[in-house]
MARDO-849378 format. One record per residue (C-alpha): residue number from 0; residue in three letters; x, y negated, z negated. Coordinates in steps of 0.5 Angstrom, whole numbers, plus 500, padded with zeros to 3 digits. Layout:
MARDO-849378
[NUM; "ALA"; [X; Y; Z]]
...
end
This chain:
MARDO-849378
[0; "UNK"; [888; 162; 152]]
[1; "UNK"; [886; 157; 147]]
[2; "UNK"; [879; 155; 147]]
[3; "UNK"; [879; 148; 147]]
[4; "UNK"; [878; 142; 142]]
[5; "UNK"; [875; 137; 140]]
[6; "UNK"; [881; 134; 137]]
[7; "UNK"; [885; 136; 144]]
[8; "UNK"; [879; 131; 147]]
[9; "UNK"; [880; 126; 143]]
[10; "UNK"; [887; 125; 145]]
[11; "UNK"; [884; 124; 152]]
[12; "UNK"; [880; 119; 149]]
[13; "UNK"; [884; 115; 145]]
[14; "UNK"; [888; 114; 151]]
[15; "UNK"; [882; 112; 156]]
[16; "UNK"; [880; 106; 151]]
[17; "UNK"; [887; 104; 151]]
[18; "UNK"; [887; 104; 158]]
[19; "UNK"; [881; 100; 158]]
[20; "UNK"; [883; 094; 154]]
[21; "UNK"; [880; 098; 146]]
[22; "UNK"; [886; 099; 141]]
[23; "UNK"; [884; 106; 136]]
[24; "UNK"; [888; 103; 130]]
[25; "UNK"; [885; 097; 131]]
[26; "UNK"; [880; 097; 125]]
[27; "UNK"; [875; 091; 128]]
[28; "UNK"; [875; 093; 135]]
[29; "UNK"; [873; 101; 134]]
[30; "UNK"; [871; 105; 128]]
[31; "UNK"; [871; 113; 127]]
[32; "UNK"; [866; 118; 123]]
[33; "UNK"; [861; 113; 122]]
[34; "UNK"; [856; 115; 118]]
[35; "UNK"; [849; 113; 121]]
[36; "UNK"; [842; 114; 117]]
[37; "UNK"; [839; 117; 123]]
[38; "UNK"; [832; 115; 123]]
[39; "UNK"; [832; 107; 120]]
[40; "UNK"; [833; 102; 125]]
[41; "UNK"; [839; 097; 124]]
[42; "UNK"; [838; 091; 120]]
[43; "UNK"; [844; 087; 123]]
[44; "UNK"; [839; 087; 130]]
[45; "UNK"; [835; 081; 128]]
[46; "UNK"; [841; 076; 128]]
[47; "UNK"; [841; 077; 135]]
[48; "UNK"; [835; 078; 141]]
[49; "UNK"; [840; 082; 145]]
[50; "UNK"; [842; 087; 140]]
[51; "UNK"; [836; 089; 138]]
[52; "UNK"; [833; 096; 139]]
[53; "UNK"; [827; 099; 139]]
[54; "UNK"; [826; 106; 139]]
[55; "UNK"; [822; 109; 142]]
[56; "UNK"; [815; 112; 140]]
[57; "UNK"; [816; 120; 143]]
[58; "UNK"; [823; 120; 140]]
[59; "UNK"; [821; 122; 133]]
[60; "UNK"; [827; 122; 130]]
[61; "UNK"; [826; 125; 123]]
[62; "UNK"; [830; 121; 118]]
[63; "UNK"; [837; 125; 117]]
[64; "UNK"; [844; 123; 116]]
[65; "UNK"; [849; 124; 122]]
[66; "UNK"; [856; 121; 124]]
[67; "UNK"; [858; 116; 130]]
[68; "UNK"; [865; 120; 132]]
[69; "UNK"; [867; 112; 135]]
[70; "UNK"; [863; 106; 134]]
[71; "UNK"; [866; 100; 139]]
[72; "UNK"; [865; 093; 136]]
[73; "UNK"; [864; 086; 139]]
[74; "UNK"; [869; 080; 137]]
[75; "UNK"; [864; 079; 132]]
[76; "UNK"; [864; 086; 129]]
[77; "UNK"; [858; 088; 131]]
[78; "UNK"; [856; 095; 134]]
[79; "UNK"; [856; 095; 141]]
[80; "UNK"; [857; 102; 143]]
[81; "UNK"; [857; 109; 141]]
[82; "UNK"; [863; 113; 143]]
[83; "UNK"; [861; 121; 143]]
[84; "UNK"; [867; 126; 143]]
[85; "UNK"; [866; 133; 145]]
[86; "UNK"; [870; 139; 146]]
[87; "UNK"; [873; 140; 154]]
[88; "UNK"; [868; 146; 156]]
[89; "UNK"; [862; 142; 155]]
[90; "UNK"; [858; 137; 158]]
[91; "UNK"; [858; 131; 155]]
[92; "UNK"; [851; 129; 159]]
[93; "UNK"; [849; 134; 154]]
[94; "UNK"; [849; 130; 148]]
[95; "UNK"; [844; 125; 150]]
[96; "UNK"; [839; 126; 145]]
[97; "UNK"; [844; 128; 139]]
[98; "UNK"; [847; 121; 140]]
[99; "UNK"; [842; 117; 141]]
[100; "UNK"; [839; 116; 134]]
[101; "UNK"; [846; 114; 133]]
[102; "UNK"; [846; 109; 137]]
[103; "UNK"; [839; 106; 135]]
[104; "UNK"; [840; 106; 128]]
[105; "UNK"; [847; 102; 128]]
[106; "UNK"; [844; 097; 134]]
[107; "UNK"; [849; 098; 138]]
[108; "UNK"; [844; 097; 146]]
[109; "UNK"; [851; 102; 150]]
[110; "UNK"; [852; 109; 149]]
[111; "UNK"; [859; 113; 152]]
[112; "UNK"; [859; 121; 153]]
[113; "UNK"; [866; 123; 154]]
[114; "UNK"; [870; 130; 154]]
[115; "UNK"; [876; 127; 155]]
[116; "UNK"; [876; 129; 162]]
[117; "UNK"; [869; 126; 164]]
[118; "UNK"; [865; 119; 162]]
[119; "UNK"; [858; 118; 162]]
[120; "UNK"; [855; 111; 161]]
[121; "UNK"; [848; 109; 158]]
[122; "UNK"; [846; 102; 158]]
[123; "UNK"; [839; 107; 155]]
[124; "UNK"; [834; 101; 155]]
[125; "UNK"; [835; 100; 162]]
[126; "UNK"; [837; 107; 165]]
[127; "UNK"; [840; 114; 165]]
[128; "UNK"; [846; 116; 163]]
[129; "UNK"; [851; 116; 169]]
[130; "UNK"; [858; 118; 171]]
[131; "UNK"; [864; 112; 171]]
[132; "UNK"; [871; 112; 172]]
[133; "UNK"; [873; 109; 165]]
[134; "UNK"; [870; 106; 159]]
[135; "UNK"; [869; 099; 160]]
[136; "UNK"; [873; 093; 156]]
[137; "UNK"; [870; 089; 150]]
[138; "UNK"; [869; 084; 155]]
[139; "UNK"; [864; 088; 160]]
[140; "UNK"; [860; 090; 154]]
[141; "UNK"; [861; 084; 152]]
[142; "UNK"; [858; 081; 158]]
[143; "UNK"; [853; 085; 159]]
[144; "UNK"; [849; 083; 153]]
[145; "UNK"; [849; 076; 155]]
[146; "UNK"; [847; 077; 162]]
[147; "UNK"; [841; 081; 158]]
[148; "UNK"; [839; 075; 154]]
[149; "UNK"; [839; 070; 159]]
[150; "UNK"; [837; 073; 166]]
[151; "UNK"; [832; 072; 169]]
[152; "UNK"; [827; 075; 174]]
[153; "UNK"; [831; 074; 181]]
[154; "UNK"; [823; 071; 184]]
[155; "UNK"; [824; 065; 179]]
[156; "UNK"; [830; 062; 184]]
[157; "UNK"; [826; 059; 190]]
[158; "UNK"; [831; 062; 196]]
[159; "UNK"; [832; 055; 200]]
[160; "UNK"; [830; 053; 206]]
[161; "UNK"; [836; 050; 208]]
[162; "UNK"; [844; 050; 206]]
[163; "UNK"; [850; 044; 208]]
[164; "UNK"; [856; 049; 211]]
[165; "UNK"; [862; 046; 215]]
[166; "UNK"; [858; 039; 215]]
[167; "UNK"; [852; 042; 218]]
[168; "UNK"; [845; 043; 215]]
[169; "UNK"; [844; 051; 217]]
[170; "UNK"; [836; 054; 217]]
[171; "UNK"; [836; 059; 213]]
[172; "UNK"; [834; 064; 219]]
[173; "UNK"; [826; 069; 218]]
[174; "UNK"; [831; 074; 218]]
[175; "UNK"; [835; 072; 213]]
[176; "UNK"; [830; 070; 208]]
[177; "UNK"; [827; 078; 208]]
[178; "UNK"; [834; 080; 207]]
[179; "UNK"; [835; 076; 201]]
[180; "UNK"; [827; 078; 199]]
[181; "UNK"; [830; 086; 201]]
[182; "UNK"; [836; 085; 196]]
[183; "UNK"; [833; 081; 190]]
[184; "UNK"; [828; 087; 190]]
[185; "UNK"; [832; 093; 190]]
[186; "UNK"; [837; 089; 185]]
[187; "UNK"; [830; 088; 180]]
[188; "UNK"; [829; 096; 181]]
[189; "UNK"; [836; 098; 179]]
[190; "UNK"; [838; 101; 186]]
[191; "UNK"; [846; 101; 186]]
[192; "UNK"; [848; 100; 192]]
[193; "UNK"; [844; 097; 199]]
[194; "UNK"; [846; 097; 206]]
[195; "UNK"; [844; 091; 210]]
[196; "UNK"; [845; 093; 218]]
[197; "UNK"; [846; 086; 221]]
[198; "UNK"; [849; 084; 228]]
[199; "UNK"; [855; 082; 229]]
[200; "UNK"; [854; 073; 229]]
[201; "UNK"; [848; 073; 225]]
[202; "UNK"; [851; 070; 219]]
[203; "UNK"; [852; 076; 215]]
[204; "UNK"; [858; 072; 209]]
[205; "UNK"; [854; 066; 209]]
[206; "UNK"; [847; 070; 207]]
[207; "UNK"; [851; 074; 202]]
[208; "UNK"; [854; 068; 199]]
[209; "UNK"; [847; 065; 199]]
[210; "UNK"; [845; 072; 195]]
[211; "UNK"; [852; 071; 190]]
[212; "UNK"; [848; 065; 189]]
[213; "UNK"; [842; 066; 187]]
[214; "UNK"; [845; 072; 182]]
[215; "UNK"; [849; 067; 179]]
[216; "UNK"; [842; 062; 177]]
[217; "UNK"; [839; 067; 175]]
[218; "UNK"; [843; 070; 170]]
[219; "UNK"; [844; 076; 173]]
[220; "UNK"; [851; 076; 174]]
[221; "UNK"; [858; 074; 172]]
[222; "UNK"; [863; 077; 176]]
[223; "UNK"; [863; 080; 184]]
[224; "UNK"; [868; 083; 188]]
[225; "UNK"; [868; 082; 195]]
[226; "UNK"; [872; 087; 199]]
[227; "UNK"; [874; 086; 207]]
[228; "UNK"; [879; 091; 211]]
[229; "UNK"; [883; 085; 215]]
[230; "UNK"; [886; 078; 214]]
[231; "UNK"; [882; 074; 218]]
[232; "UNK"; [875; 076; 215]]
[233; "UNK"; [878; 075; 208]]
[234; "UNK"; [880; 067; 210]]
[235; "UNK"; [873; 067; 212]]
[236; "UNK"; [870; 070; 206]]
[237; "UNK"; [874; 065; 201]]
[238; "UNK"; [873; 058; 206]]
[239; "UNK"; [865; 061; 205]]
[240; "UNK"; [866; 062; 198]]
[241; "UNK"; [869; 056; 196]]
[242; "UNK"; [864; 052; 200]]
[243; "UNK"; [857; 055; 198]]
[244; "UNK"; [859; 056; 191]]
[245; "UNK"; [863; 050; 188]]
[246; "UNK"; [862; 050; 182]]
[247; "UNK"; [864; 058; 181]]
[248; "UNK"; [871; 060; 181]]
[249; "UNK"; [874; 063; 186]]
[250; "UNK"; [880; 066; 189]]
[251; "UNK"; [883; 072; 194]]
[252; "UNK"; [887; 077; 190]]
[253; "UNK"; [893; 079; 196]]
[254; "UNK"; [899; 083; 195]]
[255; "UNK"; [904; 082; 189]]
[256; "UNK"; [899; 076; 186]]
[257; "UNK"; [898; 077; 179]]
[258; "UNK"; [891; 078; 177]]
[259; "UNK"; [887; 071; 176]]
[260; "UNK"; [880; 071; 171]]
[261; "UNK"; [875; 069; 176]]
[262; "UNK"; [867; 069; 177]]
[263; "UNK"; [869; 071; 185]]
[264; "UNK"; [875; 076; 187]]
[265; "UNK"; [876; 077; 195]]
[266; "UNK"; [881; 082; 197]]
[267; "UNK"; [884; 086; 202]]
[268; "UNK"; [881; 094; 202]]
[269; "UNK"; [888; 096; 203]]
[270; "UNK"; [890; 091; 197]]
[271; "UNK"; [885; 094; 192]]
[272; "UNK"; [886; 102; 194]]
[273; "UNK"; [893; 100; 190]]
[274; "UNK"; [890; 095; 184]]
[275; "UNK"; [883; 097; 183]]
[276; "UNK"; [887; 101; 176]]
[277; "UNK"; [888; 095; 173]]
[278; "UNK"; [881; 093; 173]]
[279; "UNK"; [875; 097; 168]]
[280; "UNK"; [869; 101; 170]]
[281; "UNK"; [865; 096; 168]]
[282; "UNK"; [870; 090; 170]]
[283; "UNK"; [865; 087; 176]]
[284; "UNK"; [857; 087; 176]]
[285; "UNK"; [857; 086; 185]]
[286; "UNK"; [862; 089; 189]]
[287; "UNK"; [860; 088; 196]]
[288; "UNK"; [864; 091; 202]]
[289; "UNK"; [864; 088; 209]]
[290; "UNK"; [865; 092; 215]]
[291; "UNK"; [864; 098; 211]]
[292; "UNK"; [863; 103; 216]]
[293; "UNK"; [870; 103; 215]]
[294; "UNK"; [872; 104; 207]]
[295; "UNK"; [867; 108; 205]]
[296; "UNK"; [871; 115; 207]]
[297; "UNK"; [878; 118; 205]]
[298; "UNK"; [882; 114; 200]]
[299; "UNK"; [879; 107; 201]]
[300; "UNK"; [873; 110; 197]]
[301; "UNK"; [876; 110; 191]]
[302; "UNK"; [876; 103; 191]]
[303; "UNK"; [869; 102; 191]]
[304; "UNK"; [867; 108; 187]]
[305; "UNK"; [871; 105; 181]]
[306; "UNK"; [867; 100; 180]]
[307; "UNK"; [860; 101; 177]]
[308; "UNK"; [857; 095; 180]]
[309; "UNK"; [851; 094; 184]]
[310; "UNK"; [854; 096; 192]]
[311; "UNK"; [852; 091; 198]]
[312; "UNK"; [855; 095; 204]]
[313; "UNK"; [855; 090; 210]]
[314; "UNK"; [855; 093; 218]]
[315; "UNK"; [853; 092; 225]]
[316; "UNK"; [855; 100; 226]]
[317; "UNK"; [853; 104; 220]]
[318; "UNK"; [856; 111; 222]]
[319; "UNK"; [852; 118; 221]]
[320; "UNK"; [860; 122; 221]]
[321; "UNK"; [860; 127; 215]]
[322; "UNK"; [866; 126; 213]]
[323; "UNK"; [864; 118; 213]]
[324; "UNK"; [856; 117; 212]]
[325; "UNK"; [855; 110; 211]]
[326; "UNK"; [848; 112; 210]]
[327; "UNK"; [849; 117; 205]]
[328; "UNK"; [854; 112; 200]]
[329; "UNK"; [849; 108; 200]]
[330; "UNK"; [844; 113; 198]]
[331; "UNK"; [839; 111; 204]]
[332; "UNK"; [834; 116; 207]]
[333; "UNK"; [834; 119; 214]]
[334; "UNK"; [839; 114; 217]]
[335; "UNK"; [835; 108; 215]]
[336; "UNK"; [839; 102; 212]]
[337; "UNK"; [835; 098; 207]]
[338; "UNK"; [835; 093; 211]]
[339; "UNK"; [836; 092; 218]]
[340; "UNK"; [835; 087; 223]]
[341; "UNK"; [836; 089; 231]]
[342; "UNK"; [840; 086; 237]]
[343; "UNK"; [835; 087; 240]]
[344; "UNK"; [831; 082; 235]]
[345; "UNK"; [837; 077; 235]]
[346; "UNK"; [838; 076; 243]]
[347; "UNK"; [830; 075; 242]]
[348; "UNK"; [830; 070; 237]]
[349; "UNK"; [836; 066; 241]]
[350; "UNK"; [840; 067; 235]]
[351; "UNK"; [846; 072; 239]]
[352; "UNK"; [847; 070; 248]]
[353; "UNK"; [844; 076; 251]]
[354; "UNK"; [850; 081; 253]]
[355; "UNK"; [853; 082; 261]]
end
């Protein structure tokens, strides 16, 4: 059997940036073999804060010279990601360190690993390298530079103690407030995906549309996916959208719809399991899931796991099933979802009628 190539991965490789938006002959969009004088940082970072890169001290990179096997470029033809190509039998996560002076000496602030049959991401001032399902677009790398230079921490935006909803001024409720302190803080720590356990009439869309909000002025995202598994939810979703957040655009993706450059998509589970193709990896920064309890297992899953997004699961039921463990797509520990608020709670509250 012939060992495998590189030359092979890169085939693979050319064809996963097209799928994802990168022309390989387009000479402004990505250049190969580049070479890079490891050890000497990027003098074109100074232009602009958001591409700046500071090595790290430990990293003692000796000056040498190397080669970028892809560099990807911004419109402006600025370094935003290098690209390292290897063979098929090895894994891609092992060139970190080799790649990483790479990266840091022509400024570019993302790195992609790739044997043509995986892809790793690294946003490596921020995180470790993580598997993801596609490269991402210039328009995500793009977006993530600029959410980096103008966010700002969540605790700066006041949560309100009021919001205007159906021509009603509604409280926002103790619990609700604790629930938005819970998701601001695992959003600031770097936890991908939290799961809020909430009673069924306790608000759980107007309290996600009020978190939407908050990322939006704080500059800490662009755009959000909203996933419900029936119709009526999605009506219910887009009416509380459009209402919360007029000032951001919006709209519901239903079947045979062309897709629509929105700050907010709400769709149907059963729409996106057969479109999420048509978006990259890095399309969405939210992606938030009602009733997950029932999309998180079989083939739904695939449209939430292709999104390499913060993941906000809403449920009143989270399920312990092995085979659809909404604990554990979550990655919370011994059942315990990050943040809950019993019925008990609720009835107590007078916020639910106790049941009969």
């Amino acid at each position: 059997m012939t060992e495998p190539r590189e030359t092979d991965a890169r085939i693979l490789i050319d064809a996963q940036l097209r799928a994802a938006g990168w022309d390989p002959a387009d000479k402004s969009q990505i250049t190969t073999e580049v070479p890079v004088v490891v050890g000497v940082a990027a003098v074109a970072q100074e232009e602009s804060p958001a591409y700046r890169v500071e090595p790290a001290p430990d990293r003692g990179a000796s000056a040498g010279r190397g080669r970028g096997d892809y560099v990807l470029l911004d419109s402006n033809g600025r370094p935003l990601a290098v690209v390292e190509a290897k063979r098929a039998a090895i894994d891609p996560y092992t060139a970190k360190n080799q790649t990483l002076p790479y990266a840091e000496a022509l400024g570019a602030p993302f790195i992609f690993l790739s044997n043509g049959e995986v892809i790793y991401f690294w946003d490596y001032q921020n995180d470790d390298a993580r598997l993801v399902s596609s490269f991402y677009s210039r328009r995500d790398l793009e977006r993530l530079v600029y959410l980096r230079k103008e966010a700002k921490p969540l605790a700066t935006v006041p949560i309100p103690q009021t919001y205007l909803r159906q021509g009603e001024i509604r409280e926002v409720r103790d619990y609700q407030q604790e629930c938005l302190k819970a998701m601001d803080h695992a959003f600031e720590l770097g936890k991908r995906r939290f799961l809020n356990e909430l009673p069924t009439g306790t608000g759980k869309t107007d309290l996600v549309c009020l978190f939407q909000r908050r990322l939006f002025e704080a500059g800490r995202a662009e755009r959000i996916l909203f996933l419900v598994d029936r119709e009526q939810l999605a009506q219910q979703a887009i009416s509380a959208i459009q209402e919360l957040l007029p000032g951001h655009s919006s709209y519901w993706l239903q079947a045979g719809m062309v897709r629509q450059e929105k700050q907010i998509t709400v769709a149907l589970l059963q729409t996106m399991i057969g479109r999420y193709r048509e978006f990259t990896a890095g399309y969405f920064d939210v992606v938030i899931a009602d009733e997950c309890h029932r999309s998180i297992y079989g083939a739904w899953q695939a449209a939430l796991t292709h999104f390499d997004a913060f993941h906000v699961g809403l449920s009143a039921t989270p399920a312990a099933y092995i085979e659809r463990n909404t604990f554990s797509f979550y990655h919370c520990k011994d059942r315990q979802p990050d943040f809950s608020y019993r019925i008990q709670d609720a009835f107590a509250g007078g916020f639910l009628t106790p049941y009969k």
